[in-house]
C-alpha positions in Angstrom: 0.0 0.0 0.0 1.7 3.1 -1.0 0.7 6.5 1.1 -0.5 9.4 -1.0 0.7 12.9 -0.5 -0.9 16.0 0.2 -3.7 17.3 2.3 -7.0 15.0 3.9 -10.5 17.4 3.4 -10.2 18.0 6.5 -7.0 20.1 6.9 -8.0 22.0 4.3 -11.2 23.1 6.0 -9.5 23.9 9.0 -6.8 26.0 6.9 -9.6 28.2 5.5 -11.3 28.3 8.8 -8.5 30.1 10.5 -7.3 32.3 7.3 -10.9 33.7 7.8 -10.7 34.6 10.8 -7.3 36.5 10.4 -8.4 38.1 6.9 -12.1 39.4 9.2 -10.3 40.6 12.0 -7.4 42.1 9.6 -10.5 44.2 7.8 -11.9 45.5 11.2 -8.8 47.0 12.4 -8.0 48.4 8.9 -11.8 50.1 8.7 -11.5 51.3 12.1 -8.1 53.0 11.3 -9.6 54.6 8.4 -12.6 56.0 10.7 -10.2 57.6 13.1 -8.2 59.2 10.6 -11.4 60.6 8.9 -12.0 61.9 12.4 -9.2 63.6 13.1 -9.1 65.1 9.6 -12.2 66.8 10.3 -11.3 67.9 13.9 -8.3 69.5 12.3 -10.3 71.6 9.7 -12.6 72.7 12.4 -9.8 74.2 14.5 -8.1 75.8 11.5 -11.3 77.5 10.5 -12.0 78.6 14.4 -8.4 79.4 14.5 -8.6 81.6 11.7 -12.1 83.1 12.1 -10.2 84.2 16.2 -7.6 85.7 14.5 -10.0 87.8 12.5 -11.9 88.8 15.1 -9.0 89.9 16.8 -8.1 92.5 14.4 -11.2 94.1 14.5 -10.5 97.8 15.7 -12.7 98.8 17.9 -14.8 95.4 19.0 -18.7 95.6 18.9 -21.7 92.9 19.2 -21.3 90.7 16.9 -22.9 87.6 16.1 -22.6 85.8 12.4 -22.7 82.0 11.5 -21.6 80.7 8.2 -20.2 77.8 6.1 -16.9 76.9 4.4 -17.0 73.3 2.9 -18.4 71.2 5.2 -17.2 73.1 8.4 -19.9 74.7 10.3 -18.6 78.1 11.6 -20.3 80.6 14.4 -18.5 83.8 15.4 -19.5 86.4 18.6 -18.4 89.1 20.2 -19.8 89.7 23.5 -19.6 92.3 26.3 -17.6 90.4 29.1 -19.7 90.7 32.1 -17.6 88.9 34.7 -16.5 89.9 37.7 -12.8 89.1 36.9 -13.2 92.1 34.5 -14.1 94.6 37.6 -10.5 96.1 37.4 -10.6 97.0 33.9 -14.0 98.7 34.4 -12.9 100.7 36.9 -10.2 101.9 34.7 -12.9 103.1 32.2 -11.9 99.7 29.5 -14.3 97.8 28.2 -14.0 93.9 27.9 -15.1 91.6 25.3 -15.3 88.4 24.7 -14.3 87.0 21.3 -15.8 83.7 20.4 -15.5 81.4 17.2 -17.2 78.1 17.1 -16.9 75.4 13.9 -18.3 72.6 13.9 -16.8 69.3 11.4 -18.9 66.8 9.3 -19.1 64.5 11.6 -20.6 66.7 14.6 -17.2 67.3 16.5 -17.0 71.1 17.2 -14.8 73.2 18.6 -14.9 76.4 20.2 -11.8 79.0 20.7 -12.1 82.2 22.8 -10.4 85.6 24.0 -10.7 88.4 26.2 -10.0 92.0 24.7 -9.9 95.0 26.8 -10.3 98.3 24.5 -10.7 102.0 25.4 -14.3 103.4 25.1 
């Protein structure tokens, strides 16, 4: 009786069985990877467009109310300027400055936002 070579049914079946499991569990970390970096791309653009619209805001010469909302691609983007009413700004009153508080909000795709503000004191 002469033994044959190569691989029972069997074997093979068990091959497959663990190669799928490795190629599913390959895909799931590979989609989820994808995901996050989707993610963090579009908390990036949001803080570049807050931390542009701040910086705008900022060279506004004599600060007002303010209150505008607006798009830019697919970020989302809310700008104020509000009187500061808090007591921490007490000195500054009493020095005849007024404080206000810059605000810019922008919000991503995929409902992340983030929100960037700043005190200015100006002269009335």
């Amino acid at each position: 009786m002469t033994r044959q070579r190569g691989f029972t049914l069997i074997e093979m079946l068990c091959a497959l069985a663990i190669l799928s499991l490795v190629l599913g569990a390959s895909v799931r970390i590979l989609s989820s990877g994808t995901l996050a970096a989707g993610a963090t791309r579009s908390a990036s653009q949001a803080l570049a467009v807050a931390q542009s619209h701040l910086a705008g805001l900022e060279t506004l010469e004599k600060p007002g109310p303010l209150d505008r909302r607006g798009t830019e691609g697919a970020i989302a983007w809310h700008d104020r300027v509000l009187r500061a009413d808090d007591p921490a700004f007490a000195p500054a009153a009493a020095a005849h400055l007024a404080a206000w508080r810059l605000e810019s909000e922008a919000q991503g795709a995929d409902g992340r936002s983030v929100r960037l503000s700043t005190v200015r004191l100006t002269a009335p």
